[in-house]
C-alpha positions in Angstrom: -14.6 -16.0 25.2 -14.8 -12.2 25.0 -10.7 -12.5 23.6 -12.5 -14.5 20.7 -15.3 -12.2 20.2 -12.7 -9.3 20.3 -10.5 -10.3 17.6 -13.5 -11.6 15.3 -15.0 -8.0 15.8 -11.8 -6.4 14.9 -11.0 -8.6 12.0 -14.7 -7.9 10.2 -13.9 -4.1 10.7 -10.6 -4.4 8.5 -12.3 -6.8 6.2 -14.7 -3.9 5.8 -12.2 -1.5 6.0 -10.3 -3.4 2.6 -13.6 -3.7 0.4 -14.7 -0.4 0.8 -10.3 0.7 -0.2 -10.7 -1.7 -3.1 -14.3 -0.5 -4.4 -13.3 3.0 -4.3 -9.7 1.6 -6.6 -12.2 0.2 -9.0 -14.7 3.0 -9.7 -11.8 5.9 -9.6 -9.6 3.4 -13.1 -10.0 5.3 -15.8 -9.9 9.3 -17.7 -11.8 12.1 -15.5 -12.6 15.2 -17.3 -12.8 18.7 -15.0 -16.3 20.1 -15.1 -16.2 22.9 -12.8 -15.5 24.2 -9.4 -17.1 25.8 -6.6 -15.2 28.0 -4.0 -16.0 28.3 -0.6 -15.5 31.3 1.3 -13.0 31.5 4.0 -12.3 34.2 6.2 -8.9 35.3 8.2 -8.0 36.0 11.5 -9.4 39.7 11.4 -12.8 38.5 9.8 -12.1 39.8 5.9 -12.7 37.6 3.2 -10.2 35.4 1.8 -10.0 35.7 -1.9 -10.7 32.6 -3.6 -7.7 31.0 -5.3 -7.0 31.9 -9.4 -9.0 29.5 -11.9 -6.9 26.6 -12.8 -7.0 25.0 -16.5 -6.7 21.5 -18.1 -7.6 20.1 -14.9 -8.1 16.5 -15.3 -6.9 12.8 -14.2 -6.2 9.3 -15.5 -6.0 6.7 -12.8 -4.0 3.8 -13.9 -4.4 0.3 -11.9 -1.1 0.3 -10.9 -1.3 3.0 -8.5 -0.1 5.2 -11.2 -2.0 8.4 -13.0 -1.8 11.4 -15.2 -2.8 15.1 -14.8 -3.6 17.1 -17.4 -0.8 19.3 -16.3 2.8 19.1 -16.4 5.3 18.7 -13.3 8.5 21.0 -13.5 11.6 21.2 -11.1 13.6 25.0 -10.9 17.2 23.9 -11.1 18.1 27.7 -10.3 16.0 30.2 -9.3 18.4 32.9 -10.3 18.4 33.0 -13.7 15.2 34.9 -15.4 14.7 35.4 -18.8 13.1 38.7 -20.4 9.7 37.8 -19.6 10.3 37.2 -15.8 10.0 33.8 -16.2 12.2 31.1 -14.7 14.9 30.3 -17.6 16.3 26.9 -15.9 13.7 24.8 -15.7 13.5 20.5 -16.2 10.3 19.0 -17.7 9.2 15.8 -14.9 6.2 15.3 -17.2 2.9 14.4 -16.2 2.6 10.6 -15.0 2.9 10.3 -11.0 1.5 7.9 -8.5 -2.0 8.2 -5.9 -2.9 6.4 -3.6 -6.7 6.3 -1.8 -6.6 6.2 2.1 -10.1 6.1 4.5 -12.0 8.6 2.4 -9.0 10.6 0.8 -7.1 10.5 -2.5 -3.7 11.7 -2.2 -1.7 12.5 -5.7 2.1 12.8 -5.1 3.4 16.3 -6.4 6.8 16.1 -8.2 7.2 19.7 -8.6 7.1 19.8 -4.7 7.5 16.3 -3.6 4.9 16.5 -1.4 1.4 14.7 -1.3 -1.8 17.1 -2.4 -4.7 15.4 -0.4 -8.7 15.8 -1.4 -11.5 14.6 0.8 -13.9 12.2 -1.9 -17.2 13.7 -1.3 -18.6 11.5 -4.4 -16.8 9.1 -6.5 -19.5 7.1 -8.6 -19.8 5.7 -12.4 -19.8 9.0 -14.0 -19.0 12.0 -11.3 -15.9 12.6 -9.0 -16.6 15.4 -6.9 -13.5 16.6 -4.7 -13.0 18.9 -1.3 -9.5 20.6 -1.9 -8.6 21.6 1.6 -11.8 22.9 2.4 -11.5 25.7 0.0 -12.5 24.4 -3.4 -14.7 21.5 -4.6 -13.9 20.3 -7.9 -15.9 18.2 -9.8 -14.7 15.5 -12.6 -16.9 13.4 -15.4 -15.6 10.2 -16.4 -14.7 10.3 -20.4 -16.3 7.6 -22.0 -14.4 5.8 -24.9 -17.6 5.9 -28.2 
């Protein structure tokens, strides 16, 4: 009998598990606008303070429901890191564009990097009808307002 209540137990949790994966799919669909970030101050080893990271522009999303989305910012690959034009700038450089695909797992959403084909993971501190608020690595929260289509 315990066997029985065992696997019933287990097979409410992953119900649970699915609805709340699903839920968070659903609210997340659609254009988020950045709104503004907040730093949090981290020290090193010796105790001195870590300098917050440099402001970042056109931060923004567009989850898709096919697992797909689109940053406000462009991907790029270095084909070779030798050559430098006048500015200092890398002169060899291929466009990937700005679609790529996310995926949501537990309480994270993780969007797939192409320029370093890697995932970027942020915790979801609050994903409701109008405000996405995200923990980048314990060192910035950025928060997101859905656009809404007049």
């Amino acid at each position: 009998m315990k066997f029985f209540q065992r696997i019933f137990f287990v097979f409410i949790l992953t119900n649970c598990q699915s609805n709340d994966n699903k839920n968070i799919h659903s609210e997340i669909l659609g254009k988020w606008i950045f709104a503004e970030e907040h730093f949090i101050s981290t020290y090193d080893n010796e105790g001195f303070l870590v300098p917050p990271p440099p402001p970042r522009e056109r931060l923004g999303y567009n989850f898709y429901t096919n697992d797909s989305c689109e940053t406000n910012f462009s991907f790029f690959k270095i084909n070779d890191t030798r050559q430098i034009d006048f500015r200092g700038h890398y002169s060899d450089i291929e466009k990937l564009g700005r679609k790529t695909i996310y995926k949501i797992e537990n309480d994270s959403l993780k969007i797939f990097n192409r320029t370093f084909n890697r995932w970027d993971s942020f915790y979801i501190m609050k994903l409701d009808a109008n405000n996405l608020v995200l923990n980048n690595q314990n060192s910035v929260i950025q928060q997101f307002v859905r656009k809404v289509k007049k």
